[in-house]
PQR file of N, CA, C, O and H, with PARSE charges and radii, in Angstrom:
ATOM      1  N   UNK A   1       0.842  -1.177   0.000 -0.4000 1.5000
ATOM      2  CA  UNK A   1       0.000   0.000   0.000 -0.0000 2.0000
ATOM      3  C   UNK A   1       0.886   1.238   0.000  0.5500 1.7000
ATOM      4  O   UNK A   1       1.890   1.337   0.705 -0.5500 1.4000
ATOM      5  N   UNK A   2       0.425   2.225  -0.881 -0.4000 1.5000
ATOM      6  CA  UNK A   2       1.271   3.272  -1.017 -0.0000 2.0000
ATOM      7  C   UNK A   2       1.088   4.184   0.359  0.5500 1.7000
ATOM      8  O   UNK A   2      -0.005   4.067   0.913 -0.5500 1.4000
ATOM      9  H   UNK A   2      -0.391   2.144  -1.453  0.4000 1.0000
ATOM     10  N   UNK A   3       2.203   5.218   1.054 -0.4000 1.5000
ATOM     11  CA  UNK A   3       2.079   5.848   1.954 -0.0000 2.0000
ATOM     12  C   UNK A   3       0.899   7.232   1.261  0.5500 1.7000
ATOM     13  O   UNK A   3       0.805   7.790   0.168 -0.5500 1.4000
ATOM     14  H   UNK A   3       3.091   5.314   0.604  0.4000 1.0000
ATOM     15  N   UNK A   4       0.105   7.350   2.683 -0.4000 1.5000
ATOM     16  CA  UNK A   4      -0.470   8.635   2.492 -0.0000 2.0000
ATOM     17  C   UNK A   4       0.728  10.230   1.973  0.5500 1.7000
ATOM     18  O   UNK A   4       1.880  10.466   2.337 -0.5500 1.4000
ATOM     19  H   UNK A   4       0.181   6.897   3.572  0.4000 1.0000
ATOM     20  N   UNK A   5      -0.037  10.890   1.186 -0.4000 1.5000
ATOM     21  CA  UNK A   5       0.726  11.866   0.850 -0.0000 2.0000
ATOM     22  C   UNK A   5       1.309  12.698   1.674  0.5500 1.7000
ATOM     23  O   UNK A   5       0.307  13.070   2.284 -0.5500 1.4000
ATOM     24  H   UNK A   5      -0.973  10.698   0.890  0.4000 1.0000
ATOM     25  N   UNK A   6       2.536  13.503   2.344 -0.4000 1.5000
ATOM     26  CA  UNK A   6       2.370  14.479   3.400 -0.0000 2.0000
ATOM     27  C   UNK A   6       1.439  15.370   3.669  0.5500 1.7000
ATOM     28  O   UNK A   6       1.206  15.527   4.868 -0.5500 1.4000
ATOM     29  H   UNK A   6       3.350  13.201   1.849  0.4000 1.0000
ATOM     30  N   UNK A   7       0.579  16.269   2.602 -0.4000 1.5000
ATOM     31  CA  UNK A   7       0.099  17.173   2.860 -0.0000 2.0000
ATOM     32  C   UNK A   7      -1.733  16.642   3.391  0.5500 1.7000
ATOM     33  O   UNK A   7      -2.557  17.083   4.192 -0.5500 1.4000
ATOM     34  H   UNK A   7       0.768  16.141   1.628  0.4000 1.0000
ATOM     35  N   UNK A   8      -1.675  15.300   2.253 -0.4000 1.5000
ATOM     36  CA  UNK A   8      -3.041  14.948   2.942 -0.0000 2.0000
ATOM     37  C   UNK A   8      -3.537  14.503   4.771  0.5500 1.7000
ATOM     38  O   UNK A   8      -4.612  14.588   5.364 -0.5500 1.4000
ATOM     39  H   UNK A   8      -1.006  14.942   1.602  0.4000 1.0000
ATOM     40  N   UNK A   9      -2.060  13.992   5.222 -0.4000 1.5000
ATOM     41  CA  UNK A   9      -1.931  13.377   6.484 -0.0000 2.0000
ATOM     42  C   UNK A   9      -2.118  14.477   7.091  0.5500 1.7000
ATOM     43  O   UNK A   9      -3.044  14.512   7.902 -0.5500 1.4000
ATOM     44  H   UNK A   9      -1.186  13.923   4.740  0.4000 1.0000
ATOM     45  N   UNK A  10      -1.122  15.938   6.828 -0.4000 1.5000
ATOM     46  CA  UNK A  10      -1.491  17.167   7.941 -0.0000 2.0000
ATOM     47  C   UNK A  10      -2.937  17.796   7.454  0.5500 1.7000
ATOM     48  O   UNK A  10      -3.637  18.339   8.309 -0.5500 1.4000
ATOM     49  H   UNK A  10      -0.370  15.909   6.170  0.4000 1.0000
ATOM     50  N   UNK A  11      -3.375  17.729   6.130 -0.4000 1.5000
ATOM     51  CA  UNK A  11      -4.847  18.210   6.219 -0.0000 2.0000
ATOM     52  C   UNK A  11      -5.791  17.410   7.256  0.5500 1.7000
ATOM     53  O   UNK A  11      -6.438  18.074   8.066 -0.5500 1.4000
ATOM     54  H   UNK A  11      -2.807  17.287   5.436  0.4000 1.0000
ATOM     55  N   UNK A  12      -5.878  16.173   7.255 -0.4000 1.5000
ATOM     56  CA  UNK A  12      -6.576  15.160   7.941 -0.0000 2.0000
ATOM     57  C   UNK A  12      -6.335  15.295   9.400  0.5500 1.7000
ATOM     58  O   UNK A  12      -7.282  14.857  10.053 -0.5500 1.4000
ATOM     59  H   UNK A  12      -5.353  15.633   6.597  0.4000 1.0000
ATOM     60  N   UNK A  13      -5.425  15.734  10.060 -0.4000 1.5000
ATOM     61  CA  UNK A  13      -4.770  15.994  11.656 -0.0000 2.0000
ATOM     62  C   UNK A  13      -5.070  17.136  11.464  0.5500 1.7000
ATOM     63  O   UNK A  13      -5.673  17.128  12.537 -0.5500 1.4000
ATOM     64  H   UNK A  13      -4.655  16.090   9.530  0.4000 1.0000
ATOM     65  N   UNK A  14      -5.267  18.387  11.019 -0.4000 1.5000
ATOM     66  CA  UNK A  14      -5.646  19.910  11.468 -0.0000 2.0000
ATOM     67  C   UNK A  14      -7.272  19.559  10.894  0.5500 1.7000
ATOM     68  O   UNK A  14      -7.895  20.603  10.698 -0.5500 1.4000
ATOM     69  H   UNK A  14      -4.778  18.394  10.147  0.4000 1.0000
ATOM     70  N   UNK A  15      -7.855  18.631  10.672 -0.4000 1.5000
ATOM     71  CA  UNK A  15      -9.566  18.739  11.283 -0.0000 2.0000
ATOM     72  C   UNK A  15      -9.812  18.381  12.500  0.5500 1.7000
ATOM     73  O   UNK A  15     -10.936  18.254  12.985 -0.5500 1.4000
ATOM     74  H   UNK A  15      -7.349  17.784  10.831  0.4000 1.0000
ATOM     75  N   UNK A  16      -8.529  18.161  13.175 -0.4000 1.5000
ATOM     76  CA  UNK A  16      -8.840  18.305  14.775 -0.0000 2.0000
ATOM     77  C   UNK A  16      -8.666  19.495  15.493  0.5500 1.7000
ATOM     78  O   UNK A  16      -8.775  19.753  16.691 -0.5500 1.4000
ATOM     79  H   UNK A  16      -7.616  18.264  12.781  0.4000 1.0000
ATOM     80  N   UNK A  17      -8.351  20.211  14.443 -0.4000 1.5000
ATOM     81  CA  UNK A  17      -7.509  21.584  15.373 -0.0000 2.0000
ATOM     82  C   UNK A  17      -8.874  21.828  16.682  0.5500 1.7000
ATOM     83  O   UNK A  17      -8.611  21.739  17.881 -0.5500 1.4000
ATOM     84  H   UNK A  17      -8.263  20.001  13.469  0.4000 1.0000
ATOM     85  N   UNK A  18     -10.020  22.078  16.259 -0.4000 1.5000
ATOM     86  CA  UNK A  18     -10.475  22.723  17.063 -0.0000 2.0000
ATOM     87  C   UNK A  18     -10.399  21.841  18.779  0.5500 1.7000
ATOM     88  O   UNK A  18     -10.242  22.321  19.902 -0.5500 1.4000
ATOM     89  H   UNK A  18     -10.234  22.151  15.285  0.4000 1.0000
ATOM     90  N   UNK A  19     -10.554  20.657  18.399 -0.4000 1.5000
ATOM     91  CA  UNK A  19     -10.559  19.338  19.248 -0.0000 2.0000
ATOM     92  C   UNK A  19      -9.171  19.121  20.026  0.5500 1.7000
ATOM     93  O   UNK A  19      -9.065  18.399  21.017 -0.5500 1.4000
ATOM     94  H   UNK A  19     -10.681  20.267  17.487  0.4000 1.0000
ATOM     95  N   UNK A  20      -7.833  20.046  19.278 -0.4000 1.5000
ATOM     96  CA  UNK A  20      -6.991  19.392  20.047 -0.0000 2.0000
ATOM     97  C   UNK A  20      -7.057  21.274  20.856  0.5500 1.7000
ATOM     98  O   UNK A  20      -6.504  21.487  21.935 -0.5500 1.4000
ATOM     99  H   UNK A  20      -7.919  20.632  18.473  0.4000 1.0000
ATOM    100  N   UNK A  21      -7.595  22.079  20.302 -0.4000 1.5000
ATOM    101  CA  UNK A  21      -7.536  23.721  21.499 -0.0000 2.0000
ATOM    102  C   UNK A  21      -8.651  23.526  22.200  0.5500 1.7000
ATOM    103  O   UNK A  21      -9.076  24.644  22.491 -0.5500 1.4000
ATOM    104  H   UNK A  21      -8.044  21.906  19.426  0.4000 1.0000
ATOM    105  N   UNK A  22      -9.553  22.455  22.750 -0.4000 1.5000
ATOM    106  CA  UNK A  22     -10.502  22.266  23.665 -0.0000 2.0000
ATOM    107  C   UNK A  22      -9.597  21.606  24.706  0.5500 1.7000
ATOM    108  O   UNK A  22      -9.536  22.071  25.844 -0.5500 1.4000
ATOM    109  H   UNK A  22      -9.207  21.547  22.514  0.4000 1.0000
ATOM    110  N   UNK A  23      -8.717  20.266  24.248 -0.4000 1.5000
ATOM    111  CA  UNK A  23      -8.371  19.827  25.064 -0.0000 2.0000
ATOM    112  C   UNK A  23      -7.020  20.462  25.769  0.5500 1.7000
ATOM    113  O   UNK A  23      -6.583  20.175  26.884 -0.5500 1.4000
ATOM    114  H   UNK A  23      -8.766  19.889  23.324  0.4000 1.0000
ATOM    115  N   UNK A  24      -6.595  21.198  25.027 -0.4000 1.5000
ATOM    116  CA  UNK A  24      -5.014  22.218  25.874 -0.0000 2.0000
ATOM    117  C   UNK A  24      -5.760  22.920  26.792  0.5500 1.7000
ATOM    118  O   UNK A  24      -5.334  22.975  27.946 -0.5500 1.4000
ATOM    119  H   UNK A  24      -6.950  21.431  24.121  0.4000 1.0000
ATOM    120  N   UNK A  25      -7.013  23.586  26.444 -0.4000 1.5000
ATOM    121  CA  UNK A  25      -7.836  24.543  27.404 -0.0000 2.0000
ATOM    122  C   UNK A  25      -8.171  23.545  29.068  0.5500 1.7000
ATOM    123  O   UNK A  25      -8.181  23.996  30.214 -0.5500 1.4000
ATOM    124  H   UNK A  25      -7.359  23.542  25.507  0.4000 1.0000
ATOM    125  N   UNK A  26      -8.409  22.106  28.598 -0.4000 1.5000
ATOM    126  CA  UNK A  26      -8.940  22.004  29.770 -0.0000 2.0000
ATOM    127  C   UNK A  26      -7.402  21.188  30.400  0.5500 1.7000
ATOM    128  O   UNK A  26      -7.357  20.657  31.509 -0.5500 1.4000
ATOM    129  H   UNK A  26      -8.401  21.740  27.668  0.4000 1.0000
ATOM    130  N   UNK A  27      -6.460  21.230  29.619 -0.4000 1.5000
ATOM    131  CA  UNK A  27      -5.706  20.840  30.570 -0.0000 2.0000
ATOM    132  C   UNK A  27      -4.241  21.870  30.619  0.5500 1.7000
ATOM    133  O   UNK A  27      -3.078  21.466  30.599 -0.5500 1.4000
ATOM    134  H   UNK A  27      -6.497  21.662  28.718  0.4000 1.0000
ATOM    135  N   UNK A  28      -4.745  23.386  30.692 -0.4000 1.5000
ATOM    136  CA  UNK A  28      -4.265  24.156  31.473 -0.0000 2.0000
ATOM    137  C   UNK A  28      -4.577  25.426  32.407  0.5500 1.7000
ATOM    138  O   UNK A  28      -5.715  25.886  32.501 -0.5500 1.4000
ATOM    139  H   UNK A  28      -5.689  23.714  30.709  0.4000 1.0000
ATOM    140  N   UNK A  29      -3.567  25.905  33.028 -0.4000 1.5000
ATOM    141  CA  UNK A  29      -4.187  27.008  33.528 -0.0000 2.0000
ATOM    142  C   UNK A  29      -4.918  28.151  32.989  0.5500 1.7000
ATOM    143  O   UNK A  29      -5.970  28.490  33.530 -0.5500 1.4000
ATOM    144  H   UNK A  29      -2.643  25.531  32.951  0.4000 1.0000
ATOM    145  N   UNK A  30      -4.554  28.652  32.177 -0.4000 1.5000
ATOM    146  CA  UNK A  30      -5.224  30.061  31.313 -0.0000 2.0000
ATOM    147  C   UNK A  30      -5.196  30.128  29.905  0.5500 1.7000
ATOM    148  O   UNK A  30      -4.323  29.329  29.570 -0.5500 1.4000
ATOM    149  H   UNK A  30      -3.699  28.376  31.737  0.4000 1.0000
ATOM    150  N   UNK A  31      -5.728  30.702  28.804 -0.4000 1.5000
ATOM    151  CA  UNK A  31      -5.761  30.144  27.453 -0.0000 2.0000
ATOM    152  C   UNK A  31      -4.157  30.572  27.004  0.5500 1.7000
ATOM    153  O   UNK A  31      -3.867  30.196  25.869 -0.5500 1.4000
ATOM    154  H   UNK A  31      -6.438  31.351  29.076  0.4000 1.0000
ATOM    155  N   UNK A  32      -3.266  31.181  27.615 -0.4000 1.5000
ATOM    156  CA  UNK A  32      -1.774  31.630  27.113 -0.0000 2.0000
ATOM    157  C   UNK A  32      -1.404  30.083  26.942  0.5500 1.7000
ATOM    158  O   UNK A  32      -1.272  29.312  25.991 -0.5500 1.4000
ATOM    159  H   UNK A  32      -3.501  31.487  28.537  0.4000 1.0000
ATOM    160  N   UNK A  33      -1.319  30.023  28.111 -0.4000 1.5000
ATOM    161  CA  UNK A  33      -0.784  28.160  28.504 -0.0000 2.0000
ATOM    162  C   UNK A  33      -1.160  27.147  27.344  0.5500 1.7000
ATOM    163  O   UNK A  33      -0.410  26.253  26.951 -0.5500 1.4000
ATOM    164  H   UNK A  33      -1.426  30.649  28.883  0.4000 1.0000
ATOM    165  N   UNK A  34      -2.610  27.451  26.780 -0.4000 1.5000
ATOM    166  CA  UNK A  34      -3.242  26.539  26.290 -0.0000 2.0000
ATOM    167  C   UNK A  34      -2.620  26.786  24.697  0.5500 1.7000
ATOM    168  O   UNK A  34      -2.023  26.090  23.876 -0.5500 1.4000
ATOM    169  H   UNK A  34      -3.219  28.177  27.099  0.4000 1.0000
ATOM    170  N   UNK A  35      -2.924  27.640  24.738 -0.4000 1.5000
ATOM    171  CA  UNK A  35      -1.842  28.037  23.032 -0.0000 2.0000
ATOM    172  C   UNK A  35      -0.580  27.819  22.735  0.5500 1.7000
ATOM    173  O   UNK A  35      -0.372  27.546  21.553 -0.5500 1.4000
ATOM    174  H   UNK A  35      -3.409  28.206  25.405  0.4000 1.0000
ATOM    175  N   UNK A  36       0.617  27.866  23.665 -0.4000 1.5000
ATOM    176  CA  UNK A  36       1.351  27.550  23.892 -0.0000 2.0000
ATOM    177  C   UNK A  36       1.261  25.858  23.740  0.5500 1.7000
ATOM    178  O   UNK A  36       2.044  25.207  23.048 -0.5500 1.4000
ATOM    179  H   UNK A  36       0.448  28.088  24.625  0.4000 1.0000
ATOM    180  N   UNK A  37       0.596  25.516  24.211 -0.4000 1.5000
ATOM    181  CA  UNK A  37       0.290  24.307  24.177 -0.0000 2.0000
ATOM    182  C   UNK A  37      -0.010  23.427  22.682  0.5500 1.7000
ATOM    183  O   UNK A  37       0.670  22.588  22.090 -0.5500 1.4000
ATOM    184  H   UNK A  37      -0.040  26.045  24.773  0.4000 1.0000
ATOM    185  N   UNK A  38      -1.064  23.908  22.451 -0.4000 1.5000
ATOM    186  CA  UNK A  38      -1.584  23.611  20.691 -0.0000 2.0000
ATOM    187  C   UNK A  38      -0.239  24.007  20.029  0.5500 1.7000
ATOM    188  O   UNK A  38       0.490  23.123  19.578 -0.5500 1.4000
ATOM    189  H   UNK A  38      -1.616  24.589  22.932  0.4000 1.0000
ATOM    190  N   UNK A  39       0.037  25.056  19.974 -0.4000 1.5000
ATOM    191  CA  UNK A  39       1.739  25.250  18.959 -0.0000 2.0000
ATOM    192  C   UNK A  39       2.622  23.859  19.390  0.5500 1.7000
ATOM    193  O   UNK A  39       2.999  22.987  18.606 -0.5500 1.4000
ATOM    194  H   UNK A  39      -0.555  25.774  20.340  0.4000 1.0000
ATOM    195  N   UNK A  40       2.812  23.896  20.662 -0.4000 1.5000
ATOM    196  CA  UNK A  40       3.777  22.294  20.582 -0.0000 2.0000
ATOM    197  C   UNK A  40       3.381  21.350  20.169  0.5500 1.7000
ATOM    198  O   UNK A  40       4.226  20.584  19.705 -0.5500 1.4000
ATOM    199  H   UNK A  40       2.506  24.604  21.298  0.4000 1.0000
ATOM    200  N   UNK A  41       2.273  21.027  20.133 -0.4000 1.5000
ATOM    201  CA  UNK A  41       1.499  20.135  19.581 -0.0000 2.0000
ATOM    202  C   UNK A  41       1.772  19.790  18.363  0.5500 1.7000
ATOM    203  O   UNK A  41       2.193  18.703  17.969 -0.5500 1.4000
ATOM    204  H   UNK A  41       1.588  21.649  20.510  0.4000 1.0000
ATOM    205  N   UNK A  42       1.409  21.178  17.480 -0.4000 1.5000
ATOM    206  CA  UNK A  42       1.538  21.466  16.157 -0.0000 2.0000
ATOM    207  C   UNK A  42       2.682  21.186  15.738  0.5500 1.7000
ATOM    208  O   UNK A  42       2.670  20.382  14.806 -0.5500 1.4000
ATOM    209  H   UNK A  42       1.066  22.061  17.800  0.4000 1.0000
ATOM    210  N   UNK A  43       3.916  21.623  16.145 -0.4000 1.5000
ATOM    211  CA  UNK A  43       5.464  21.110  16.218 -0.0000 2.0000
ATOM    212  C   UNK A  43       5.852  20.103  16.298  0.5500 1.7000
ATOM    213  O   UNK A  43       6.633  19.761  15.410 -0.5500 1.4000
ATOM    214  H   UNK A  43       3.926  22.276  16.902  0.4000 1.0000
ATOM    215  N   UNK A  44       5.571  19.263  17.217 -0.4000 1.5000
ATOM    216  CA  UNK A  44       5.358  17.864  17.045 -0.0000 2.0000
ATOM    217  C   UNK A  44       4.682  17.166  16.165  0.5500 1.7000
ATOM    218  O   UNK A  44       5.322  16.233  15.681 -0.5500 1.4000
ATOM    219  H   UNK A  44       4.936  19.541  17.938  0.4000 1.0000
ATOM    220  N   UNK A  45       3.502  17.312  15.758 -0.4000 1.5000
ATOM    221  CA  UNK A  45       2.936  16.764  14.986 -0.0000 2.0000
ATOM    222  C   UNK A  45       3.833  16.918  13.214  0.5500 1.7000
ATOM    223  O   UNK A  45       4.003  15.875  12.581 -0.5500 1.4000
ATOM    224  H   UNK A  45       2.981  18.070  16.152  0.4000 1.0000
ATOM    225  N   UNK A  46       4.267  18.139  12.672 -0.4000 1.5000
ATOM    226  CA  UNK A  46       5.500  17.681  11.884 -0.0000 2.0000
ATOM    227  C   UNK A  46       6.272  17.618  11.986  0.5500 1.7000
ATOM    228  O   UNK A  46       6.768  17.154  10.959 -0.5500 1.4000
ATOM    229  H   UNK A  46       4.129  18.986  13.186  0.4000 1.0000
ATOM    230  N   UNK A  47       7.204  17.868  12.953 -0.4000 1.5000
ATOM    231  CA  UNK A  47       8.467  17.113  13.434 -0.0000 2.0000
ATOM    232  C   UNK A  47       8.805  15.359  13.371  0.5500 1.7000
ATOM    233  O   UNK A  47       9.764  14.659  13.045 -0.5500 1.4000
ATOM    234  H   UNK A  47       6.800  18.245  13.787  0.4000 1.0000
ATOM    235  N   UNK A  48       7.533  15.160  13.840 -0.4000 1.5000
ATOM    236  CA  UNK A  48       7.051  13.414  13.813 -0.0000 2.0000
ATOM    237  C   UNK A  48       5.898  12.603  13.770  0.5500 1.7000
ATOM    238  O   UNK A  48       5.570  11.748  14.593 -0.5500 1.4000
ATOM    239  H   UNK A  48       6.754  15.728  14.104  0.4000 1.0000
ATOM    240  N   UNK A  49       5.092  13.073  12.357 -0.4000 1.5000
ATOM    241  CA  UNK A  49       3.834  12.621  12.233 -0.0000 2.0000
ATOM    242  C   UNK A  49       3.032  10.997  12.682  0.5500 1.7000
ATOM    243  O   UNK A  49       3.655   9.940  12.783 -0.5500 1.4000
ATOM    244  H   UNK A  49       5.358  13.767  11.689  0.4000 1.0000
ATOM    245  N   UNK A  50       2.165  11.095  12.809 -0.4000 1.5000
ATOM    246  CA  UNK A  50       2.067   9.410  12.890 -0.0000 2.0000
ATOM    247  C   UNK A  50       2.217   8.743  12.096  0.5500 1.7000
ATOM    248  O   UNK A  50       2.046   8.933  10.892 -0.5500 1.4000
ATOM    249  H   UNK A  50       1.659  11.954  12.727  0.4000 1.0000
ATOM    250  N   UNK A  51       2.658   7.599  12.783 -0.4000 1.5000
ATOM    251  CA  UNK A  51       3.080   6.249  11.862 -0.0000 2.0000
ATOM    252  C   UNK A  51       1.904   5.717  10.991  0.5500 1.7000
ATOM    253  O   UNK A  51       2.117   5.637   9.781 -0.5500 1.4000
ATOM    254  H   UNK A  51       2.796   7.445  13.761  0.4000 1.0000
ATOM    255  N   UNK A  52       0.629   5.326  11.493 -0.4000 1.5000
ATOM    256  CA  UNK A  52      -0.385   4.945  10.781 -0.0000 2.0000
ATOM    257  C   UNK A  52      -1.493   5.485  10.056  0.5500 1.7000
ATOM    258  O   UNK A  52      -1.866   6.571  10.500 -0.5500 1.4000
ATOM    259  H   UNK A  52       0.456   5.390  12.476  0.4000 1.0000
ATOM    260  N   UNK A  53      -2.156   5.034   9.033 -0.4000 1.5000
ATOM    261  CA  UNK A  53      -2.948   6.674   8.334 -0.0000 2.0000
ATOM    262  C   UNK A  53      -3.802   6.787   9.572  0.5500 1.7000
ATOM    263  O   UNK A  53      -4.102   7.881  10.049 -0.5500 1.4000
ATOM    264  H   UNK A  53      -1.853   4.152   8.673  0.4000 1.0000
ATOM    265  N   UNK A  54      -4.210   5.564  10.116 -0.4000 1.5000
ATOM    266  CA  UNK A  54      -5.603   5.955  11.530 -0.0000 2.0000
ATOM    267  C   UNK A  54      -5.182   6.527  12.053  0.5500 1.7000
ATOM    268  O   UNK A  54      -5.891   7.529  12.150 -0.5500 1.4000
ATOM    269  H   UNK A  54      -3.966   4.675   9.729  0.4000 1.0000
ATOM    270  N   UNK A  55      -3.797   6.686  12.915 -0.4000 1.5000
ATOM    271  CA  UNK A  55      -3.766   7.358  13.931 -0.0000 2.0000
ATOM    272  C   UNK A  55      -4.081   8.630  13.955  0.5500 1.7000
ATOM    273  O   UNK A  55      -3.378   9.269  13.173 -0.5500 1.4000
ATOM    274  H   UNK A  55      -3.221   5.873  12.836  0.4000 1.0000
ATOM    275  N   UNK A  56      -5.172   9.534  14.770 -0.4000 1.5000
ATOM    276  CA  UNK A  56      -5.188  10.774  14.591 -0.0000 2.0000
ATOM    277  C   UNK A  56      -5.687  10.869  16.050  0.5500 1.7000
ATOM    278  O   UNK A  56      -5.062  10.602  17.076 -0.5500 1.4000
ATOM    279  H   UNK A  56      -5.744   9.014  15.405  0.4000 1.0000
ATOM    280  N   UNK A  57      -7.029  11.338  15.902 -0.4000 1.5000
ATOM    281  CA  UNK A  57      -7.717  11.457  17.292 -0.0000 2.0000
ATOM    282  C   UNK A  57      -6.594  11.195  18.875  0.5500 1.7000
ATOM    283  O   UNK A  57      -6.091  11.943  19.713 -0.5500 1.4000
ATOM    284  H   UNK A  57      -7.537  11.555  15.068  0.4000 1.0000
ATOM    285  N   UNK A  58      -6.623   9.499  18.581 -0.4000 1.5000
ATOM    286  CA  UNK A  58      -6.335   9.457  19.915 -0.0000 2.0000
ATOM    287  C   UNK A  58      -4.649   9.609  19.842  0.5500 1.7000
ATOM    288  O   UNK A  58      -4.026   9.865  20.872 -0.5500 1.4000
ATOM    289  H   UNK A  58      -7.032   8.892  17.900  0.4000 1.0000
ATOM    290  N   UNK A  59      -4.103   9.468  18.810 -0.4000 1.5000
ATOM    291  CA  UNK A  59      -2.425   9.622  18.869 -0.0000 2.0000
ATOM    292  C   UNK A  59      -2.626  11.897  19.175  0.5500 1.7000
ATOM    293  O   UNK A  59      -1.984  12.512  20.027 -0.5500 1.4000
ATOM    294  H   UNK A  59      -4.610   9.260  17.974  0.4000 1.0000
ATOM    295  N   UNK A  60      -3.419  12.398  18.414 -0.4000 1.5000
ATOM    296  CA  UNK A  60      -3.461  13.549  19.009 -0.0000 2.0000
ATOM    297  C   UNK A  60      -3.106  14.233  20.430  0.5500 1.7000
ATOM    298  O   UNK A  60      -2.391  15.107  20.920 -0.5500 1.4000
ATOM    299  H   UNK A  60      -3.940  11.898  17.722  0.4000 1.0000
ATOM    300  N   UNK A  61      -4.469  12.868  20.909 -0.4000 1.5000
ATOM    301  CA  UNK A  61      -4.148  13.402  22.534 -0.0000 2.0000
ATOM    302  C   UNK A  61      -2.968  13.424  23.428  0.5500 1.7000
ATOM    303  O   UNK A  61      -2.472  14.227  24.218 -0.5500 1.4000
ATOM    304  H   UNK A  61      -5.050  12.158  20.511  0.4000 1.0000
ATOM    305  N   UNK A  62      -2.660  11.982  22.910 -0.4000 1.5000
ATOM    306  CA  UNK A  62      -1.390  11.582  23.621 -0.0000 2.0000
ATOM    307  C   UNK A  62      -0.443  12.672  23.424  0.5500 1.7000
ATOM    308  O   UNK A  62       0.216  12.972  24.420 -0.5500 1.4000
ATOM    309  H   UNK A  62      -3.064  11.329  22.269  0.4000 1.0000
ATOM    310  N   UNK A  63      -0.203  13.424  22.199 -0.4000 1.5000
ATOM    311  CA  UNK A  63       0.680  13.862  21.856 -0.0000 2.0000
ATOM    312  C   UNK A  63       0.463  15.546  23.137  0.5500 1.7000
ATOM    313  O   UNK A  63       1.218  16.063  23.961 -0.5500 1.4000
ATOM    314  H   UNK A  63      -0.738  13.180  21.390  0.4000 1.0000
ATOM    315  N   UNK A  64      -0.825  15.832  22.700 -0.4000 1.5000
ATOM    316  CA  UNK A  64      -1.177  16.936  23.342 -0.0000 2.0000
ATOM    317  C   UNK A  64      -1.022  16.720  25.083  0.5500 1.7000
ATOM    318  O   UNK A  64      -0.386  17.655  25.568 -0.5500 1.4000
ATOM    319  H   UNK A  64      -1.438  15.412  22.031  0.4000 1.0000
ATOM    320  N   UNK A  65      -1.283  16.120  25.680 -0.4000 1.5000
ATOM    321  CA  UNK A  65      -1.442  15.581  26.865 -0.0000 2.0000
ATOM    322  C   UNK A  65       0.660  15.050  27.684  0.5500 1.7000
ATOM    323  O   UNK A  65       1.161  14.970  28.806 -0.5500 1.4000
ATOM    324  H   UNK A  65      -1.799  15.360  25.286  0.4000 1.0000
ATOM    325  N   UNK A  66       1.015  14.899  26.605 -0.4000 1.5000
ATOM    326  CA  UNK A  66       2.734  14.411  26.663 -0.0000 2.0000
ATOM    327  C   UNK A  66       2.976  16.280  26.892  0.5500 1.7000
ATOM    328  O   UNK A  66       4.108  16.745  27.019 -0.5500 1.4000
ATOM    329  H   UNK A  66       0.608  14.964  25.694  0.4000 1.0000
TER
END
């Protein structure tokens, strides 16, 4: 099976955006924190995308939550 394209994998992971700035919100102190937060996220996420085309959602969290 051919690999997903790069750009389709980060289109498909930023339809969580809103889903992964709910969850920085509730797991920090004030929305600075929480943005701060989503940007690392975001950094990570192309720095070292997931391995599998599924992974999104819950490899998200982990990532967000790490």
């Amino acid at each position: 099976m051919d690999p997903m394209p790069p750009d389709t994998r980060i289109e498909s992971l930023l339809a969580h955006a809103g889903w992964v700035q709910a969850l920085a919100r509730s797991l920090s102190r004030d929305q600075a924190s929480a943005d701060d937060l989503v940007q690392q996220t975001w950094v990570r996420v192309l720095e070292t995308p997931p391995a599998a085309r599924s992974a999104s959602g819950g490899w998200l969290a982990t990532v967000v939550r790490n």
